[in-house]
N, C-alpha and C positions, 0 to 999 in steps of 0.2 A: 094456236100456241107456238110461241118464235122457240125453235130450237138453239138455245146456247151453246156459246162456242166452245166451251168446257165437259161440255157431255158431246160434243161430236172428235175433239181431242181426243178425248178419253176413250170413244167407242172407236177412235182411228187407231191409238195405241191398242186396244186389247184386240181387234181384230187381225191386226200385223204379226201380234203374239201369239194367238189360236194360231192362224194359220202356218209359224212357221214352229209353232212346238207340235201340230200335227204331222207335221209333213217331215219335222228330226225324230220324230214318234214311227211313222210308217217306214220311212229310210232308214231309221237306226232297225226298224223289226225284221226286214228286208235281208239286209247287209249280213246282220247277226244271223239269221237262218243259212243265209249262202257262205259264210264262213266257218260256221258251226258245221256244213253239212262235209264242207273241203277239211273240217280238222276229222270228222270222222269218217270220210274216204281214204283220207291219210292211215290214221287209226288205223284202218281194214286191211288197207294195203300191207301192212307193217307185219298185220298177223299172217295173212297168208303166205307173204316172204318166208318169216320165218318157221312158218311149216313147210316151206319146200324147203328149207336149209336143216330142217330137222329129218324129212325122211329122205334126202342124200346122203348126211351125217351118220345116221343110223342102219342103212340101208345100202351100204354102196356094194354089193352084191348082186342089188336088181340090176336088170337089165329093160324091163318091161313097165308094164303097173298094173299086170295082172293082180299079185299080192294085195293091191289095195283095193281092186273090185273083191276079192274074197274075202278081204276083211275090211271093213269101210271106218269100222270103231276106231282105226288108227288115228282119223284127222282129230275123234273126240280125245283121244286120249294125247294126244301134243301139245295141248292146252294143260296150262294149270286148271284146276289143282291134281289133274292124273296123268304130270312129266314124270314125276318119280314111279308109275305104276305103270307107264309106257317103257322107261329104261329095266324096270324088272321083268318085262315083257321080252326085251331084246335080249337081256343076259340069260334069260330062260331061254331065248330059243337058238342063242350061239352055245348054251351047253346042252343043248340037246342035239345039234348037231342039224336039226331042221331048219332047210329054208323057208318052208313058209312061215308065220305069226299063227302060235297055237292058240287056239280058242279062247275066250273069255273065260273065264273062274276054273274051279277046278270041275266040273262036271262038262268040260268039252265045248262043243258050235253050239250057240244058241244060249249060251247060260252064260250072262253078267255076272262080272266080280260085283262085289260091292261098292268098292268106289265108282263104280259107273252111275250109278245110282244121284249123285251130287251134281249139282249144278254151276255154271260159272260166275263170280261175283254179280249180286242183282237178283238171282233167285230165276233169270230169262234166260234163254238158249242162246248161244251166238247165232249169228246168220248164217245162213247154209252156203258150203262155200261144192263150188260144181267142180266135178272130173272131168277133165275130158281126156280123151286119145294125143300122139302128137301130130294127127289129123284136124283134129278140132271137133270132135264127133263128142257127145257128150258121155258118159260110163257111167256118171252116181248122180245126182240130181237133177235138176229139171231147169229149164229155161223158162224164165216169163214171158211175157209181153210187152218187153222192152229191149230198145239199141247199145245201152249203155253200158255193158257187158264187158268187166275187166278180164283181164288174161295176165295168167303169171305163169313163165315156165316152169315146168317140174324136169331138173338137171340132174341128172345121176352121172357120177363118172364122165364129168363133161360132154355129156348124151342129153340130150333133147327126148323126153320121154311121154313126155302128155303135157297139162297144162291145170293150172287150178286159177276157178274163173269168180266172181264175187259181182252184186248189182252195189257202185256206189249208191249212197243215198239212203240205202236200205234202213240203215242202224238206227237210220230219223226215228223210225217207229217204233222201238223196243221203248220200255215204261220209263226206264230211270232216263232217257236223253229227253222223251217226253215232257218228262216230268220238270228235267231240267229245264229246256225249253218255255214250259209254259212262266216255270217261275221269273226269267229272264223277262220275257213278256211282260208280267206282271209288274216286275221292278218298271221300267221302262215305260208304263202307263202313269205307275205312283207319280214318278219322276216328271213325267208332262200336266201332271196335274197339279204337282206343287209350282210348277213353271208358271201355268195360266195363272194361277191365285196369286204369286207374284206378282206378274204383270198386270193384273186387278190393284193391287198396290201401287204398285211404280208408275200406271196411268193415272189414279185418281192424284197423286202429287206431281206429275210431271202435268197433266193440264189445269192443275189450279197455278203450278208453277209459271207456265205458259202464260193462262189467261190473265193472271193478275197486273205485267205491266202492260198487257193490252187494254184492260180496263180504263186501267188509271191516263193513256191515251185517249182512249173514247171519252174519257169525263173532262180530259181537259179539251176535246173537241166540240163539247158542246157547251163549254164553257166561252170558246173563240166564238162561237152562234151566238152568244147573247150579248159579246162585242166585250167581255171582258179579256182585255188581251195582254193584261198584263202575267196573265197565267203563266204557271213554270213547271214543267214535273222531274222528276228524278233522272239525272244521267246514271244507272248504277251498271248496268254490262258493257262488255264491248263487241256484242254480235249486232244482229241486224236490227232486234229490238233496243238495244243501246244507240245504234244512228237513228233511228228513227226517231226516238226520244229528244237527239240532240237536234235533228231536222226540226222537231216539231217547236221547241224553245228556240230556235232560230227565226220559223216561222213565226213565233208570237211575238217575238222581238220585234220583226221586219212591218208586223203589222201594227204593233204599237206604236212604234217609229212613222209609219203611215199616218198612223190616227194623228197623232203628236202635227205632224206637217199641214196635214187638212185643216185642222183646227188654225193651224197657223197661219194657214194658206187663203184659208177664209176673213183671218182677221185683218191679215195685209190690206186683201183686196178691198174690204170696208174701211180702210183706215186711207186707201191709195184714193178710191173713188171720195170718202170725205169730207177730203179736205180742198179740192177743186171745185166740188159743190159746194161746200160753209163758204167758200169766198164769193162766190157767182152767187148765191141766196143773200149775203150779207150787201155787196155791191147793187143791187138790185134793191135790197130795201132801204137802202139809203138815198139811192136814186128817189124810190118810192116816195119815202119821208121828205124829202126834200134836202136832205142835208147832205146829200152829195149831187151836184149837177153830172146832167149828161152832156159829156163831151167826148171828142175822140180820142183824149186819153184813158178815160175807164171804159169805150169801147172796145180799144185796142188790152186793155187787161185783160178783159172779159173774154176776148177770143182767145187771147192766151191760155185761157184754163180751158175753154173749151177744147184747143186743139190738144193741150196737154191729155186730155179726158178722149181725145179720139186715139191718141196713139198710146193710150194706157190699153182702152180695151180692144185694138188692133194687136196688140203686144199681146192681149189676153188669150185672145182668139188664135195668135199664130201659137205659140206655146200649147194651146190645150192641142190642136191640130196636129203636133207632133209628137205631145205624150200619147195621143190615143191612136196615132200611127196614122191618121187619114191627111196627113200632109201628099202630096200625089208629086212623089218623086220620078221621075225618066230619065232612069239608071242609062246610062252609056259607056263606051270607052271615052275618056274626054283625057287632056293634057291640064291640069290645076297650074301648073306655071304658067300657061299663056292667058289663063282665068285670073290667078292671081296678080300678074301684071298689069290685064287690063281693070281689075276694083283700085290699082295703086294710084293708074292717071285717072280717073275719077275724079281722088280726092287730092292731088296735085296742085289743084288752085287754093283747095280750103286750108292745106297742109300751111302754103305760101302766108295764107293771107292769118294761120294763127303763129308766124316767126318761127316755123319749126324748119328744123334741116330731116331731110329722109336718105336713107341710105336702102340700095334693092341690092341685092346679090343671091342669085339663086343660079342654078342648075338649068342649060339648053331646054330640054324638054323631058314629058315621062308621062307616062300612062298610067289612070286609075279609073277604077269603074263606078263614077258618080254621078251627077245630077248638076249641068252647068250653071243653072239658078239656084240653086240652093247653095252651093259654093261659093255663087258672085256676093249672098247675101251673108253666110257667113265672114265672109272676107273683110267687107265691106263693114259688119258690124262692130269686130274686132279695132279695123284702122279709125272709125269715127271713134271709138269707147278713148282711144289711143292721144286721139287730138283734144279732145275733150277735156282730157284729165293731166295733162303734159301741159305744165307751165311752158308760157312761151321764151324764145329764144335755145327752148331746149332739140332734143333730136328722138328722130324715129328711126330704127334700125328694123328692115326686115329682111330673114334670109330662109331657102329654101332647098335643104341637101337630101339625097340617097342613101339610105342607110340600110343595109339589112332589110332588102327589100319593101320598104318601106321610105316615103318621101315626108320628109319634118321641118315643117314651114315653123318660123318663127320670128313674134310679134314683141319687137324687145322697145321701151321710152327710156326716157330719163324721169329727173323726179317731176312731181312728189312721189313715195312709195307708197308699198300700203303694209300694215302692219303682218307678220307672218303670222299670225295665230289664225289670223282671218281668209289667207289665201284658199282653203279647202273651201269655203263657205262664198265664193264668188261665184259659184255658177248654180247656186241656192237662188229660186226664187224672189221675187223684190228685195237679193238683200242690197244693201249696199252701204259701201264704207262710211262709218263716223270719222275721215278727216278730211283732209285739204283737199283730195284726191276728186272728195262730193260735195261737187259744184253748183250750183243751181241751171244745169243746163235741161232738167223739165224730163230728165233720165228717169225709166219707169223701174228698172232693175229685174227688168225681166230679158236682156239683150244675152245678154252671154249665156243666161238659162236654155234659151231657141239654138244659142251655139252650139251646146254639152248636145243637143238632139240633135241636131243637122249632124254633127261630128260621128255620134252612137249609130245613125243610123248608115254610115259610111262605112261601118267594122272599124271605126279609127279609136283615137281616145286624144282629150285636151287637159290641160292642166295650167296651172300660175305658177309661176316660181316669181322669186327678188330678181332684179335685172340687176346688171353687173354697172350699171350708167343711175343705181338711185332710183329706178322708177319701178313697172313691172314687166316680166317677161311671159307668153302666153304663148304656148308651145303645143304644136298638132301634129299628130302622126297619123298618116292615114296609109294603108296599103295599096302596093302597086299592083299589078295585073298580072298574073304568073306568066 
């Protein structure tokens, strides 16, 4: 079974989303523990300061911390809720004139007041905060089995007296930060779970989103398979499925336009081959019939269409040779002005003998990288097309300049012209002009088509323009040699 591209979209998007709302799930549970743990290290800190700022305050008499090894209940009572029960403790024992901290309740050592009884908000103990000496030797509680061991001075009298020590981290584990904790958690999974079920959402509309102008692609793709090419689909975005869309109606276009030429192109060739054969079958049966004698003037017809019929399908055969690139070009450094020159004295006799005048002005010399028979024939195609169709008495102009690195030979007559709607359409295939222009010189109108190739395959480019003399101008640009 073919996996569609809309459940693998879809299973691309919700995998992207699992994995990055696990992973803001683990980092956010992470982050939130380690700053949870630094606010109540802070927290801690905060309290044991301010018990050492409470029994300096209260206390600045001592000199030692003996007082607070014989009575320890002090640290519990500097805490709310027994500050008030720790200050009636002090004013008891500055009117009694005692230095030390008299006993808990009124029945002496050993016996709690009643507010000792109470506990600090939460209903839990604080964390046990440690004594030590100004040695660092411990006096009231106990060290664990850990490094992380704060130290706060205990300052009397601007005396360095002992130290009170606290485990950050500790307070993690009392019930209500617990508690708190777990609930944070719990938000925090809620929250990654409504996430995924979203993104369950947002993938199942963002790959039908996806897939759907990819379809309507694929249908006109196999619409072009069944050679329907007039097909056309929707330009509606402007990302990459929107060019593509336009690529692909280009493409249909280009191949329609193909189809359209082949059909064309077929029809020519059966209308070109013809009508040389209806006359050579018609000549012949009349010969046959009797009603035409053979002599050497329907001989000499007759080879006439024959040779017309060789240089049709030599024309055919060099044209297909060069659309399908197996023309066998030998690319060189060559000079096209000393090429061009010599296709000029060529045709110097024939020029003479149809009353034309020629005019040559070009440029010393220059270098391009082409193919010296291929150029001698383009050359050569262009100046017969020239003589041809160039009523006599008229002139040939050709010239050959440097421009922007680039050398633009040009093939300019006099009249007849040829109509401008038509000019695009001259280096089409058999076409050729319905005027004066089209002579019965037995032209197959495939000459200038082998030009546009010979030309294309040089990186050049050719073109027609109206000639400035009445006639036509035929203009090539081919690149020099860097």
């Amino acid at each position: 079974m073919r996996f569609k591209l809309k459940y693998k979209l879809f299973l691309m998007i919700l995998s992207i989303s699992i994995v990055m709302v696990t992973g803001m799930f683990f980092i956010s549970k992470i982050t939130f523990r380690y700053q949870f743990s630094n606010y109540l290290e802070h927290r801690e800190l905060k309290r044991v300061n301010a018990i050492s700022k409470s029994i300096a305050q209260y206390f600045p008499e001592e000199d030692d911390i003996q007082f607070l090894i014989d009575d320890p209940e002090i640290f519990f009572m500097l805490e709310r809720p027994f500050l008030k029960l720790f200050r009636k403790r002090v004013r008891d024992r500055k009117r009694d004139g005692d230095r030390r901290p008299r006993e808990f309740g009124p029945g002496g050592r050993g016996k709690r007041d009643r507010h000792m009884d109470k506990r600090p908000p939460g209903g839990k103990k604080r964390p046990p905060i440690i004594l030590m000496d100004k040695n660092g030797a411990v006096v009231l509680g106990r060290l664990r089995d850990r490094d992380d061991l704060k130290k706060v001075p205990l300052i009397i009298n601007n005396k360095r007296v002992g130290y009170l020590g606290f485990y950050p981290g500790h307070n993690i584990r009392m019930e209500d930060e617990q508690r708190f904790l777990y609930n944070q958690y719990r938000t925090f999974f809620i929250i990654s779970v409504g996430m995924i079920l979203l993104s369950v959402i947002v993938g199942i509309w963002a790959s039908y989103f996806l897939e759907k102008p990819i379809k309507i692609i694929a249908d006109g793709a196999k619409e072009l398979t069944k050679g329907n090419f007039n097909i056309k689909i929707p330009e509606k975005s402007g990302d990459e499925l929107g060019d593509l869309a336009r690529d692909f109606n280009i493409l249909s276009k280009t191949l329609s336009e193909n189809e359209e030429d082949r059909k064309k192109w077929a029809a020519d060739i059966a209308h070109e081959l013809r009508t040389p054969l209806t006359l050579l079958s018609g000549e012949l049966e009349a010969m046959e019939d009797g009603v035409r004698p053979l002599t050497s003037k329907t001989v000499k017809l007759m080879q006439e269409d024959i040779r017309h019929l060789i240089r049709l399908v030599n024309d055919l055969n060099e044209l297909s040779r060069t659309d399908i690139g197996s023309m066998n070009y030998k690319m060189d450094s060559i000079d096209p002005v000393k090429i061009l020159k010599r296709s000029v004295d060529k045709f110097r006799d024939r020029i003479e003998l149809s009353e034309l005048s020629l005019s040559l002005n070009t440029i010393e010399s220059t270098k391009i990288f082409g193919d010296t028979e291929r150029l001698s024939q383009l050359f050569g195609n262009i100046i017969k097309n020239s003589i041809d169709y160039t009523d006599s008495k008229g002139s040939i102009n050709i010239s050959a300049i440097d421009k922007d690195r680039n050398i633009i030979i040009t093939f300019e007559d006099s009249k007849p012209g040829v109509p401008e709607e038509t000019l695009t359409k001259l280096f089409d295939r058999l076409y050729r002009v319905e005027s004066s222009r089209n002579r019965d010189f037995g032209g197959s109108g495939l000459g200038l088509a082998i030009c546009k190739n010979i030309v294309s395959a040089h990186d050049g480019n050719i073109k027609a323009l109206k000639s400035l003399k009445g006639g036509l101008s035929v203009v090539i640009k081919l690149p020099l040699l860097k």
